[in-house]
KOLTORPA-42488 format. One record per residue (C-alpha): residue number from 0; y, z, x. Coordinates in steps of 0.1 Angstrom, whole numbers, plus 5000, padded with zeros to 4 digits. Example, Ala and Ser with C-alpha at 12.3 -4.5 7.8 and 13.67 -1.06 7.14 Angstrom:
<r i="0" y="4955" z="5078" x="5123"/>
<r i="1" y="4989" z="5071" x="5137"/>
***
This chain:
<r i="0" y="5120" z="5049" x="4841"/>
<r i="1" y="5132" z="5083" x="4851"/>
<r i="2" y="5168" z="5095" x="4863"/>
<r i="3" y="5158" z="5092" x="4901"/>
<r i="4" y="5147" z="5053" x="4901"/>
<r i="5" y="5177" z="5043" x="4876"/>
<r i="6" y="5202" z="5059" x="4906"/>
<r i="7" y="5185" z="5044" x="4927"/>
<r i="8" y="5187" z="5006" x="4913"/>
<r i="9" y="5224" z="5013" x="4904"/>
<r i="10" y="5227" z="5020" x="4947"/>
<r i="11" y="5208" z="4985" x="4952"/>
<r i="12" y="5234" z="4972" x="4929"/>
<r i="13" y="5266" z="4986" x="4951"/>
<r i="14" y="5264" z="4958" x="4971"/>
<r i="15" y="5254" z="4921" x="4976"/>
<r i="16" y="5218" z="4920" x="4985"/>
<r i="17" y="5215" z="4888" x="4986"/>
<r i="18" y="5243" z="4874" x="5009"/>
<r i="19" y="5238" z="4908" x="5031"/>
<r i="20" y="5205" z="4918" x="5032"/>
<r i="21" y="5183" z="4886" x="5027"/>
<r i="22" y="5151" z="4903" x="5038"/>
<r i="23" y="5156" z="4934" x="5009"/>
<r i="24" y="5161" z="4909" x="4982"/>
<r i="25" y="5124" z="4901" x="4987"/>
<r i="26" y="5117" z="4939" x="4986"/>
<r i="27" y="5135" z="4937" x="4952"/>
<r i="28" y="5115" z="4913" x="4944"/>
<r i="29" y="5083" z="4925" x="4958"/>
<r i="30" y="5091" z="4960" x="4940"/>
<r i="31" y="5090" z="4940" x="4908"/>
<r i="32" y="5057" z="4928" x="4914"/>
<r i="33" y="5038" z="4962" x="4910"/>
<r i="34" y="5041" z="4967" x="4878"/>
<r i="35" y="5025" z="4933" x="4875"/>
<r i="36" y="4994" z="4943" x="4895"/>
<r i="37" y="4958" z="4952" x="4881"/>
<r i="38" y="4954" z="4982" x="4901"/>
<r i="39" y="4922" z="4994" x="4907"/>
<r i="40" y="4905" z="4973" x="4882"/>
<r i="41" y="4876" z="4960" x="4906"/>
<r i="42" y="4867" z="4993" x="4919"/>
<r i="43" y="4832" z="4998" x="4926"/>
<r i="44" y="4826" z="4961" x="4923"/>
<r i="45" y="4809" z="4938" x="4946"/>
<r i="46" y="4832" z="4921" x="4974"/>
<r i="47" y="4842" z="4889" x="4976"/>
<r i="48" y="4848" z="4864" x="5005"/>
<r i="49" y="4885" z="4867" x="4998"/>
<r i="50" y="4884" z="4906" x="5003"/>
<r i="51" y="4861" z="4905" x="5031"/>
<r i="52" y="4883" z="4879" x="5052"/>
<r i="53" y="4918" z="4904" x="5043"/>
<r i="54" y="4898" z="4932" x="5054"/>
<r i="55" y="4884" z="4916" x="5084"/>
<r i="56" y="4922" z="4907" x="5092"/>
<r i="57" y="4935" z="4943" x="5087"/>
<r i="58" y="4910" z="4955" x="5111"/>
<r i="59" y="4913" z="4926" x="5136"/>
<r i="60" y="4951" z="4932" x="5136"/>
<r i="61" y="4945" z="4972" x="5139"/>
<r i="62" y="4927" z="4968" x="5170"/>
<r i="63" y="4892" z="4968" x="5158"/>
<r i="64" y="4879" z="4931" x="5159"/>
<r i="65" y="4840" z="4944" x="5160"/>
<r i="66" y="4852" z="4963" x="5126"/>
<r i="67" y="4837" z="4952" x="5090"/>
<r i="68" y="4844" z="4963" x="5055"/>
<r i="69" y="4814" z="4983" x="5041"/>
<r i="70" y="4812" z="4983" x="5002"/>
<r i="71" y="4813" z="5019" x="4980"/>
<r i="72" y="4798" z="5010" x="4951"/>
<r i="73" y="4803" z="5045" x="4931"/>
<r i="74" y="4825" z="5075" x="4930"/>
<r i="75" y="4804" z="5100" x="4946"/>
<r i="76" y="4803" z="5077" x="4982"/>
<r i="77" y="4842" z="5071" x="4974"/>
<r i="78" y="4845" z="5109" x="4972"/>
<r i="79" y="4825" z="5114" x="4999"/>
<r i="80" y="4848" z="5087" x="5019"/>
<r i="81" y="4878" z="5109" x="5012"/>
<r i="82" y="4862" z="5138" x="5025"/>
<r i="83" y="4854" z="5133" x="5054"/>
<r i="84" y="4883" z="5111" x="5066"/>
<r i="85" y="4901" z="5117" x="5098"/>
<r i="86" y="4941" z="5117" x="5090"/>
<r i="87" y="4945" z="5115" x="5132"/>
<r i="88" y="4922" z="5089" x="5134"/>
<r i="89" y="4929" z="5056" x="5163"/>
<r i="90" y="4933" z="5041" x="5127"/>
<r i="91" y="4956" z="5066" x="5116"/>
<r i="92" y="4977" z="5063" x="5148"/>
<r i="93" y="4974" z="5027" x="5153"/>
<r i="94" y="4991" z="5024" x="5111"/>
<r i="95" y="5021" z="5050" x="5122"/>
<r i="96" y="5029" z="5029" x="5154"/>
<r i="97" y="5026" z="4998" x="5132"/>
<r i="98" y="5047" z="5014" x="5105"/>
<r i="99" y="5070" z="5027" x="5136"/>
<r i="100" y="5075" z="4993" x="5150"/>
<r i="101" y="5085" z="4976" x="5114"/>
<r i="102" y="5114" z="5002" x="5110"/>
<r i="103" y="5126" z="4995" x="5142"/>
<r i="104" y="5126" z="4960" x="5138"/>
<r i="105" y="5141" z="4958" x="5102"/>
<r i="106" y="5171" z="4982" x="5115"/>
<r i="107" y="5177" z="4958" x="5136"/>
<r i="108" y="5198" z="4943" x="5110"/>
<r i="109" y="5195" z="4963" x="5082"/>
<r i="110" y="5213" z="4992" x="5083"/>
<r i="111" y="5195" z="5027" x="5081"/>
<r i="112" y="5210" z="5043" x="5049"/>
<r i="113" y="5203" z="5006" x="5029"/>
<r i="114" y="5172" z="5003" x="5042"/>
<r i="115" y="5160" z="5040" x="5031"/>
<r i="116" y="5175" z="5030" x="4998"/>
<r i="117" y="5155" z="5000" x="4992"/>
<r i="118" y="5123" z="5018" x="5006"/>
<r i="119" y="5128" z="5050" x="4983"/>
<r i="120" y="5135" z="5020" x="4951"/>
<r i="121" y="5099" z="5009" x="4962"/>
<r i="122" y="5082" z="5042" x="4964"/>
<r i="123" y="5097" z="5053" x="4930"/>
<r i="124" y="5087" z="5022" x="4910"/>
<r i="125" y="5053" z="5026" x="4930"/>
<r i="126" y="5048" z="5057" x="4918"/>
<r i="127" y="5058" z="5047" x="4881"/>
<r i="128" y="5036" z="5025" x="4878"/>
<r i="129" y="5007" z="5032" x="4898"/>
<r i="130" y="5003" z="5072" x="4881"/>
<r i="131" y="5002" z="5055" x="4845"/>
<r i="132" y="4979" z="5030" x="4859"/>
<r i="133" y="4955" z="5058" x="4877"/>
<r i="134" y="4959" z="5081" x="4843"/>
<r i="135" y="4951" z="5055" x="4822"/>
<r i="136" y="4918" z="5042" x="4836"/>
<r i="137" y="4908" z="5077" x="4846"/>
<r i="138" y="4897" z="5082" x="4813"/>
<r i="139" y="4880" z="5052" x="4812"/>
<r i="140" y="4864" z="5062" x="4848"/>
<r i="141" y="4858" z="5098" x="4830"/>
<r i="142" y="4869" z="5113" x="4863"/>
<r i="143" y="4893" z="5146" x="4856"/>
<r i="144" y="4891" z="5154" x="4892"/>
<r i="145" y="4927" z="5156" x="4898"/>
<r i="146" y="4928" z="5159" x="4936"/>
<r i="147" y="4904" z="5123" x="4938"/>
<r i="148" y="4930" z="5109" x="4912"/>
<r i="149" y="4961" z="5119" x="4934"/>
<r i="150" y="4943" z="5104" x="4966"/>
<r i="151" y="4942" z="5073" x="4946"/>
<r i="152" y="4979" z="5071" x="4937"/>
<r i="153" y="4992" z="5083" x="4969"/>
<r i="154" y="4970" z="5058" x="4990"/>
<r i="155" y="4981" z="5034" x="4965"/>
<r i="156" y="5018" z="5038" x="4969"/>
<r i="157" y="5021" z="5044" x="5006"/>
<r i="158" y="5007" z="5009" x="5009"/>
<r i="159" y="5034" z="4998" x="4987"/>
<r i="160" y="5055" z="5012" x="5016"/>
<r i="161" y="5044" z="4995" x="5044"/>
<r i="162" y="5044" z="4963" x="5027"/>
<r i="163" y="5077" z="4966" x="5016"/>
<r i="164" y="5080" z="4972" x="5057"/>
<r i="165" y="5066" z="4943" x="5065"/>
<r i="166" y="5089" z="4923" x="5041"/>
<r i="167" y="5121" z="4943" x="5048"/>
<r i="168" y="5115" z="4933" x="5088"/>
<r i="169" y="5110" z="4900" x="5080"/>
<r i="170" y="5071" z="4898" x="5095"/>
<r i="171" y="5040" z="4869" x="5088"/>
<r i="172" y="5023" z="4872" x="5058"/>
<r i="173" y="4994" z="4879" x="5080"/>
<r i="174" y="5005" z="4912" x="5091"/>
<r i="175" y="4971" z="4942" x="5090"/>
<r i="176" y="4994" z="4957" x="5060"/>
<r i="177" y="4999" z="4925" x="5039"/>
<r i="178" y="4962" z="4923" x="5043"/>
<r i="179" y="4956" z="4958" x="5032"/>
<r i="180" y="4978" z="4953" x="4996"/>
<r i="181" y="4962" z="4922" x="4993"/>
<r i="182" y="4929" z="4946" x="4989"/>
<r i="183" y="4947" z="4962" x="4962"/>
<r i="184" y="4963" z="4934" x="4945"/>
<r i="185" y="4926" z="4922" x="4943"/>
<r i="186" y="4918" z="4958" x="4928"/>
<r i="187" y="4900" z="4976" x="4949"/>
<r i="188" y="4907" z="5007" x="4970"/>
<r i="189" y="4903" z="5010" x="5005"/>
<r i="190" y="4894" z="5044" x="5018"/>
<r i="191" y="4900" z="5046" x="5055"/>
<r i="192" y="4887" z="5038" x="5084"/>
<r i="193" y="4857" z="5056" x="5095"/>
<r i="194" y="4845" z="5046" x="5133"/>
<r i="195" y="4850" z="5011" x="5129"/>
<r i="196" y="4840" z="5006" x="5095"/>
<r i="197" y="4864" z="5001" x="5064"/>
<r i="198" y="4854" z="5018" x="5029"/>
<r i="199" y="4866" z="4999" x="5005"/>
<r i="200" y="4857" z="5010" x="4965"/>
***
């Protein structure tokens, strides 16, 4: 664990999470889950009914009910996927109002300056974890394209972000980015939204 993530932690400590903050002790928790999950290990793979109904539910909830996951069976479509998403996308803006609302929400009784503490603990244990994961299984992939590999990680780890949103404002399990880590947690990798459709590897 490096020097950031350990100042970070001993900040969490300062005070009583528990008694204070009930919602971030669940982010604690949550943050220790992610080193506990198999990321990426189904990529590529065929879908199953569990993964289709999440992803179904993330674009229901995004404001795309005629949407449906589409599988990417190798990594030249998954390349392909990255290229030619659109980063202003009506996905893409309907995930930053989301992500807006569940900030707004949390600070509602979680303080600004605890709640960016407990977001930033997230992120760096995230991005721990999910790097040696994403190194490790590269060379298993036999990728070495470096810019694919830090798509993966950095997809990986901002959806560690909202969920710990989700969590931190108290929202259903059900929420589109619950759904989205539960893609993830069930090792896959899902691209983007493209038109209505949601590449998942």
């Amino acid at each position: 664990m490096n020097e950031d993530s350990l100042e970070t932690d001993t900040e969490i400590d300062d005070f009583n999470v528990g008694e204070e903050y009930p919602t971030l002790m669940l982010v604690a928790r949550f943050s220790s889950m992610i080193s506990e999950t198999k990321w990426f290990h189904k990529i590529g793979l065929e879908l199953t009914q569990d993964d289709i109904k999440a992803a179904r539910h993330y674009l229901d909830a995004l404001g795309f009910p005629e949407g449906y996951p589409a599988e990417i069976m190798d990594w030249d479509d998954a390349i392909a996927c990255l290229e030619t998403n659109d980063w202003n996308s009506p996905a893409w803006e309907a995930e930053e109002q989301l992500a807006a609302s569940l900030i707004n929400s949390a600070l509602e009784f979680i303080e600004e300056d605890v709640l960016e503490v407990a977001l930033t603990n997230v992120t760096s244990k995230a991005s721990e974890y999910i790097t040696n994961a994403v190194e490790n299984a590269s060379m298993q992939w036999g990728i070495d394209d470096e810019e694919i590999l830090r798509a993966a990680i950095g997809q990986a780890v901002q959806t560690c972000y909202q969920a710990a949103l989700v969590i931190a404002a108290d929202e259903e399990e059900n929420h589109p980015f619950a759904q989205k880590f539960r893609l993830y947690e069930n090792g896959h990798w899902p691209l983007g939204v493209a038109g209505t459709t949601l590449n998942i590897f």
